[in-house]
C-alpha positions as CSV (number, residue, x, y, z in Angstrom):
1,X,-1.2,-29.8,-17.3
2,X,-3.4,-30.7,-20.6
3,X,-1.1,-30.9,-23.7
4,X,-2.4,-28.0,-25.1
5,X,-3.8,-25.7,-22.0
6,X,-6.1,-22.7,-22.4
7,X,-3.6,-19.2,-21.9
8,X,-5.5,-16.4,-21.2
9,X,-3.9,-13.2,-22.1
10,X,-4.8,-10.1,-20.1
11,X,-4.5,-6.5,-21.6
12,X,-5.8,-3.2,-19.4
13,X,-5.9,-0.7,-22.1
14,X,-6.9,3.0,-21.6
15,X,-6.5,5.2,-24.0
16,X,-4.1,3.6,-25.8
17,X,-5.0,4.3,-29.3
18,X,-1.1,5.0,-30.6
19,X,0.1,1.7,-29.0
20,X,-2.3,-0.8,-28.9
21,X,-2.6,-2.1,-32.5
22,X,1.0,-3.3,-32.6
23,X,0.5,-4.9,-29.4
24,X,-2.3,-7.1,-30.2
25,X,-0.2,-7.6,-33.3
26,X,2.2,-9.1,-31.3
27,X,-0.6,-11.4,-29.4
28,X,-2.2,-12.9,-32.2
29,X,1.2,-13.4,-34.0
30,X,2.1,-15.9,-31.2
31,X,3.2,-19.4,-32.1
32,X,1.2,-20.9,-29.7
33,X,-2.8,-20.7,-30.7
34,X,-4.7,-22.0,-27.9
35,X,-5.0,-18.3,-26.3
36,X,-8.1,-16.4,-25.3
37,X,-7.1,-12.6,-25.2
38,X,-9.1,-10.5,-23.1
39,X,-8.5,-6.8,-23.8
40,X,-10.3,-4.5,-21.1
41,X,-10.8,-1.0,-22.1
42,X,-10.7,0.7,-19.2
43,X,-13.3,3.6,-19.7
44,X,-11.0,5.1,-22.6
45,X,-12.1,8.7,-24.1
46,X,-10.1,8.3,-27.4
47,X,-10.3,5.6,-29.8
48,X,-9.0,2.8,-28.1
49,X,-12.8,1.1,-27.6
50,X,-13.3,0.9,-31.0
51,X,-10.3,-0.4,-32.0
52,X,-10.8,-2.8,-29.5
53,X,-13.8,-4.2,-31.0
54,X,-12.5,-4.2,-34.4
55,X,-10.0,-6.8,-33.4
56,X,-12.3,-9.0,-31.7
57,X,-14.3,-9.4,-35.6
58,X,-11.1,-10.0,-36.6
59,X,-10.1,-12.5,-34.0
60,X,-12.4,-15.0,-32.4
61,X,-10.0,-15.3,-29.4
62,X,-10.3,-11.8,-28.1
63,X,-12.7,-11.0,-26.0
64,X,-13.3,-7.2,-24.9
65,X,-14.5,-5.8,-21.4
66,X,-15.9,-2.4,-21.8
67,X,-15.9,-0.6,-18.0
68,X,-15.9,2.3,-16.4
69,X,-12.4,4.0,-16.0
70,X,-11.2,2.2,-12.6
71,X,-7.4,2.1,-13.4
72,X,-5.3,-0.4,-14.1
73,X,-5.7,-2.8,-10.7
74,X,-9.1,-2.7,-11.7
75,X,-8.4,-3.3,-15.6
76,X,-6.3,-6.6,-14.3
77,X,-9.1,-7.4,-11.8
78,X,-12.0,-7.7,-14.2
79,X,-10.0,-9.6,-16.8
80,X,-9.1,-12.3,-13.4
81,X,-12.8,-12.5,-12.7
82,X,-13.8,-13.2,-16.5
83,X,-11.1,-15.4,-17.6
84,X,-10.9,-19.3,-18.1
85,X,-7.5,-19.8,-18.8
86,X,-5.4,-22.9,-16.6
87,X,-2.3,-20.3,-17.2
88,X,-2.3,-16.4,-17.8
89,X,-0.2,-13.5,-19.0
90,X,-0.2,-10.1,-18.7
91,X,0.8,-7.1,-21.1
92,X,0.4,-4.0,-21.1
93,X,-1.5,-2.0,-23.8
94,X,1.8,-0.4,-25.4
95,X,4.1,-3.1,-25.3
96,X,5.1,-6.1,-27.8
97,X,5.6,-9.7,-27.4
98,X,8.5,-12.3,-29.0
99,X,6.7,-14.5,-31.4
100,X,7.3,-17.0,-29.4
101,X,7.2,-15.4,-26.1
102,X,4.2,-18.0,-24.6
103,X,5.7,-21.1,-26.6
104,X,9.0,-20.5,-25.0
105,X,7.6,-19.9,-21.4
106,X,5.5,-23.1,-21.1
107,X,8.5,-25.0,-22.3
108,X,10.5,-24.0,-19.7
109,X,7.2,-24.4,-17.2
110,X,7.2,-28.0,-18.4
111,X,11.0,-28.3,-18.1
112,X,10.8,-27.1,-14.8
113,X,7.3,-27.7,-13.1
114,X,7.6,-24.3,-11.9
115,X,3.8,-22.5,-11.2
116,X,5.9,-19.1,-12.5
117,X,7.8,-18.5,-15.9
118,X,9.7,-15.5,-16.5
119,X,11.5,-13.9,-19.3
120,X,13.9,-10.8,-19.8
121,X,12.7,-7.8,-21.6
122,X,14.2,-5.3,-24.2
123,X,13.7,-1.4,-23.6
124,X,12.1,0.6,-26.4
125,X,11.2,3.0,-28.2
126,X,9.2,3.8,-31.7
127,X,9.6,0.3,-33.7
128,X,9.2,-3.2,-32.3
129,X,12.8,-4.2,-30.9
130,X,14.3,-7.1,-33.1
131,X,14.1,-10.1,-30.9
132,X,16.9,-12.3,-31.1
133,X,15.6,-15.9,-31.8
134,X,13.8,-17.9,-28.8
135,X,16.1,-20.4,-27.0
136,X,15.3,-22.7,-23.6
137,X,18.4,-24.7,-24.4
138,X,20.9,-24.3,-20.8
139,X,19.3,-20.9,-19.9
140,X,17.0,-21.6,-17.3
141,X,17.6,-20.8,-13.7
142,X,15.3,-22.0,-11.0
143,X,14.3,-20.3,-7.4
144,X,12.7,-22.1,-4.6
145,X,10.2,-19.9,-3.3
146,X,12.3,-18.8,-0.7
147,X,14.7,-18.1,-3.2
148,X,12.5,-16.4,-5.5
149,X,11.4,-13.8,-2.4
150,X,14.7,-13.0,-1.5
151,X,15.2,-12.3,-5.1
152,X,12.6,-9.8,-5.2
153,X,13.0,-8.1,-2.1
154,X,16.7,-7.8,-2.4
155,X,16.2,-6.4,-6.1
156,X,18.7,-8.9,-7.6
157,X,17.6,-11.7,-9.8
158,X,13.7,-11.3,-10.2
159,X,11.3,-7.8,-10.2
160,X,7.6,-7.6,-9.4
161,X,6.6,-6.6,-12.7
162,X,3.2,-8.8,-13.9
163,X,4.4,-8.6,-17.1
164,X,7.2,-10.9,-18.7
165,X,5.9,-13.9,-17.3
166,X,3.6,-16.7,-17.6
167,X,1.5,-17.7,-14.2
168,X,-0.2,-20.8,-13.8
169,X,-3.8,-19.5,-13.5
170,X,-5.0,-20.8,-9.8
171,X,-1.6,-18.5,-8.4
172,X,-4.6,-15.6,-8.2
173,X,-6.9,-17.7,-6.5
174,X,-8.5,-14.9,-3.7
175,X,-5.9,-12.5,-4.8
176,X,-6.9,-9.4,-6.6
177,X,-4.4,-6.5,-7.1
178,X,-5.3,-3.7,-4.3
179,X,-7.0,-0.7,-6.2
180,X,-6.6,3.2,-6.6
181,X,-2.4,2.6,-6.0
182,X,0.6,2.0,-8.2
183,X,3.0,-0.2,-7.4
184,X,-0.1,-2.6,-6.9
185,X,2.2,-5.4,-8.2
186,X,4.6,-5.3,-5.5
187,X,1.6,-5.3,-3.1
188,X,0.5,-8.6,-4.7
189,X,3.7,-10.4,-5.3
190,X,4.6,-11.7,-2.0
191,X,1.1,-13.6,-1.6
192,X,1.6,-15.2,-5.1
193,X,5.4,-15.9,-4.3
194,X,3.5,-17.2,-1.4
195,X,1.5,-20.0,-3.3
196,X,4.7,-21.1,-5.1
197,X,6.9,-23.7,-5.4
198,X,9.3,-23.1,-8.1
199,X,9.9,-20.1,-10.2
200,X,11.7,-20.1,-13.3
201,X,13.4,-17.3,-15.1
202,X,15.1,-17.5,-18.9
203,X,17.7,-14.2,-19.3
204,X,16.2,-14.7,-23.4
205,X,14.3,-11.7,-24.4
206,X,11.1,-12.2,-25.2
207,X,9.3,-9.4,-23.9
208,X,9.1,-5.8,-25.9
209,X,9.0,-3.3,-22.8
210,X,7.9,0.5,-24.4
211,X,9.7,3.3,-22.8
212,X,8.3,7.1,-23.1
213,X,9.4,10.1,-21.3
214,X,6.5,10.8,-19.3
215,X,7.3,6.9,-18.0
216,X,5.4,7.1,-14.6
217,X,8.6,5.8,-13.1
218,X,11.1,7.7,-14.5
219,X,9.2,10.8,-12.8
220,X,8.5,12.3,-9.6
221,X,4.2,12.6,-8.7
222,X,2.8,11.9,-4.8
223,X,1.1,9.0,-6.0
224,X,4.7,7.3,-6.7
225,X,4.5,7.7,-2.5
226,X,2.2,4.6,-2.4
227,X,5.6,2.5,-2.6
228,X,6.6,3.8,0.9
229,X,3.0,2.4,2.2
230,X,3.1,-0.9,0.2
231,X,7.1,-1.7,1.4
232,X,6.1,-0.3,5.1
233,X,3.5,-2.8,5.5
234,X,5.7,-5.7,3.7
235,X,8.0,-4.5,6.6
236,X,5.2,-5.2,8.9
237,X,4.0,-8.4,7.5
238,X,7.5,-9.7,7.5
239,X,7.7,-9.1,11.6
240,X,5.1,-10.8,12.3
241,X,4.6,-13.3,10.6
242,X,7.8,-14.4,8.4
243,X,11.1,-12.8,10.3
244,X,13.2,-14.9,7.7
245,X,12.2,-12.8,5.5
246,X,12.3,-9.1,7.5
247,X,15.6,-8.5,6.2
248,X,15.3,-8.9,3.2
249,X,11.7,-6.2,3.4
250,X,13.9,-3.7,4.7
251,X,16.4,-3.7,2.3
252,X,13.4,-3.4,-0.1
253,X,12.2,-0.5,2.3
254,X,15.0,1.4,2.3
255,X,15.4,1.3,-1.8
256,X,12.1,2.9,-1.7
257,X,12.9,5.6,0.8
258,X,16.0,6.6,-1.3
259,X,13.7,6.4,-4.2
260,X,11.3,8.3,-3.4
261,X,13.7,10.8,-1.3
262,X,15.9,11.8,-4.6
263,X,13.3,12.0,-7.1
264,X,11.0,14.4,-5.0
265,X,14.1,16.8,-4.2
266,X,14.2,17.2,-8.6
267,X,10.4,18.7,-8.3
268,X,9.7,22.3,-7.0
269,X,6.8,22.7,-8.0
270,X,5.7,22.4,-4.1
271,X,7.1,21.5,-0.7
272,X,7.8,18.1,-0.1
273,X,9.5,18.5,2.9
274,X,7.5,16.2,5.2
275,X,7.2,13.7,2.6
276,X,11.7,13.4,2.7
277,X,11.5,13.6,6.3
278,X,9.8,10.7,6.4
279,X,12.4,9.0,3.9
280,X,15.5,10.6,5.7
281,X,14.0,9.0,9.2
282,X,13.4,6.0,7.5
283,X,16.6,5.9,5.9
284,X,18.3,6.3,9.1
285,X,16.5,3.8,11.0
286,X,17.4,1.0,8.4
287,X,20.5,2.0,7.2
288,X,22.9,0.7,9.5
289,X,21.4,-3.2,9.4
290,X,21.5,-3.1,6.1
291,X,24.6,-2.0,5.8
292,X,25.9,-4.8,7.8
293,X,23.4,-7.2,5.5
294,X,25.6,-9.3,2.8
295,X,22.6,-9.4,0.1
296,X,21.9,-5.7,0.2
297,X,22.7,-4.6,-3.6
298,X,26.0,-2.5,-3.5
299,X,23.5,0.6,-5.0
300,X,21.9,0.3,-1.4
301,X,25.4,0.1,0.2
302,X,26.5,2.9,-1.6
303,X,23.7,5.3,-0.8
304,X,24.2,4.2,2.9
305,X,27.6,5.1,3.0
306,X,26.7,8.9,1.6
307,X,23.9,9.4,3.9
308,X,26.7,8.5,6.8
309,X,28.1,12.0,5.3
310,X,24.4,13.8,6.1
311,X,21.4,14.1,4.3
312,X,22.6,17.1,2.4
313,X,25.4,15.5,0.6
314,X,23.3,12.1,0.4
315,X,20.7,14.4,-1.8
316,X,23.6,16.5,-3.6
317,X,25.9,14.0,-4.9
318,X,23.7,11.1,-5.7
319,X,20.7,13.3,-6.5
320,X,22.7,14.5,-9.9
321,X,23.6,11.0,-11.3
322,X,20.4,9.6,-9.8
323,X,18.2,7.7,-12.5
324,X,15.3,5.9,-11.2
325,X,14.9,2.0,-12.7
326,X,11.8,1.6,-14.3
C-alpha cells in the first residue's frame, strides 16, 4: 500500500436535498486529503443534482454521476465502475462522518493488514452527533475470515452494512451489488468476506448513522421480503458448497423469518397470510437445530422457545415488544 493511497468515497444520493449538504460536509472535512469523492445522483426530481454540482466547483475531488433513477445497487454500481481509488468507502447521502473517520480506519488497516476496516456508528437524529475523539490505541479486534462470516451470519460481532468501513478497492473485483432488491448488501457480503483474509473492527465511533421514522427498516413494505430470498439462497449456497458455514446461514435464516413474520402481522392494510406461512414453515423447519446451536444469539433462542408455545403466542407476545434493528 502506497504511503498515501487514493480513497475513493462513494455516495448514491437521490433526492436528498435536506441531508446531503451536511454529509459532504463531513467528507471534505476529513483529515486525510488524498480522497476522490464520487457523488451519484441517482435520477433525483428535487434539488439534489444541483447541489451536487455546486460542490464539485467547490471541490476538485468530487466527481458527480448524473443517471437515470436505478436505485441504490445501481447508485453503488456506477460509482464501482468509475472509480480509481486502491481503497473505498461508502456513505450514504444522509449520514455524517468523524473527522477522522478515513485517517483512523487506514491506521488500523496498516496495524492490521486487514483488506476490511470497520468502525461503530452513533444513531441520530437532526444535528451531527458529537463524536468522541478518534482512538486506534488497544481497540482493535481482528476476524479471520472464517471468523468474520460467522460473525455476520450469527448477527454478533460484525453487520453487512457497506457503510462504516473502509474496503481495500480490488475486494469488488467482479462483484456488483444485485439490483432492483434491498438488502443487496447482505447478498454481496459473503463473496467479499470471501476474498478476505483479515477483517478489522474498532468499537470507536466514527460513523454518524441518520435515523428517520419512515427508516425502511424500522417498517413493514413486501419489498423488505427480498431478505427471505437473499438468506434462502445463502442457505443454499452454504449446502453446497461451504457446509461449515450452513449453520451458521440458517441461524441467519431464521432471524429473517421472524423478522419478517412480526413486522408484517403490525400492517393491515392487506392480507399477508401466505407471506407468514412461509415464515412460520420456515421457522419450524430451522428452529429446533438452532436451538440446539451454541452461537445462535439468545434473541434467536428466545423467539424459538415462544414459537414451541404456537404461532399465536409466538406473534402475540413478542409481536408487542418487537422492535426491528436497523
Amino acid at each position: 500500500m502506497e504511503q498515501e493511497p487514493l480513497i475513493s468515497v462513494i455516495v448514491p444520493a437521490y433526492n436528498a436535498e435536506a441531508f446531503l449538504d451536511q454529509c459532504i460536509k463531513s467528507i471534505v472535512a476529513q483529515s486525510y486529503r488524498h480522497l476522490e469523492i464520487i457523488i451519484v445522483d441517482d435520477g433525483s426530481t428535487d434539488g439534489t443534482g444541483t447541489l451536487c454540482d455546486r460542490w464539485a466547483q467547490r471541490d476538485g475531488r468530487i466527481r458527480v454521476i448524473h443517471q437515470t433513477n436505478g436505485g441504490h445497487s445501481a447508485a453503488r454500481n456506477a460509482a464501482l465502475d468509475a472509480m480509481n481509488g486502491q481503497l473505498l468507502t461508502m456513505v450514504d447521502s444522509d449520514d455524517v462522518l468523524h473527522p477522522e473517520f478515513i485517517t483512523t480506519l487506514l491506521d488500523v488497516m496498516r496495524q492490521t493488514g486487514a483488506e476490511i476496516a470497520v468502525g461503530g456508528y452513533i444513531p441520530f437524529y437532526g444535528d451531527a452527533p458529537a463524536f468522541p475523539p478518534a482512538s486506534t490505541t488497544g481497540s482493535i479486534k481482528c476476524f479471520s475470515q472464517q471468523e468474520a462470516i460467522l460473525a455476520v451470519l450469527y448477527q454478533q460481532g460484525l453487520t453487512h452494512s457497506p457503510w462504516g468501513r473502509l474496503f481495500k478497492a480490488s475486494l469488488f473485483d467482479g462483484i456488483r451489488f444485485p439490483l432492483g432488491i434491498i438488502y443487496e448488501d447482505l447478498a454481496i457480503i459473503y463473496p467479499l468476506l470471501r476474498h478476505c483474509t483479515t477483517v478489522a473492527s474498532i468499537a470507536q465511533p466514527l460513523y454518524g448513522y441518520r435515523q428517520h421514522q419512515s427508516n425502511s427498516m424500522r417498517v413493514f413494505s413486501p419489498r423488505r421480503t427480498a431478505v427471505l430470498d437473499v438468506c434462502e439462497q445463502l442457505e443454499q449456497q452454504m449446502q453446497n458448497e461451504d457446509p461449515q458455514y450452513l449453520k451458521a446461514a440458517r441461524s441467519r435464516l431464521l432471524s429473517a423469518y421472524f423478522n419478517i413474520l412480526l413486522l408484517s402481522q403490525q400492517d393491515h392494510s392487506q392480507d399477508y397470510s401466505q407471506l407468514q406461512n412461509r415464515c412460520w414453515a420456515g421457522i419450524k423447519r430451522l428452529r429446533c437445530q438452532c436451538l440446539l446451536d451454541s452461537q445462535v444469539r439468545r434473541k434467536n433462542k428466545i423467539g424459538i422457545l415462544a414459537s414451541l408455545l404456537g404461532r399465536g403466542f409466538l406473534c402475540s407476545v413478542a409481536g408487542r415488544n418487537y422492535q426491528p434493528k436497523p
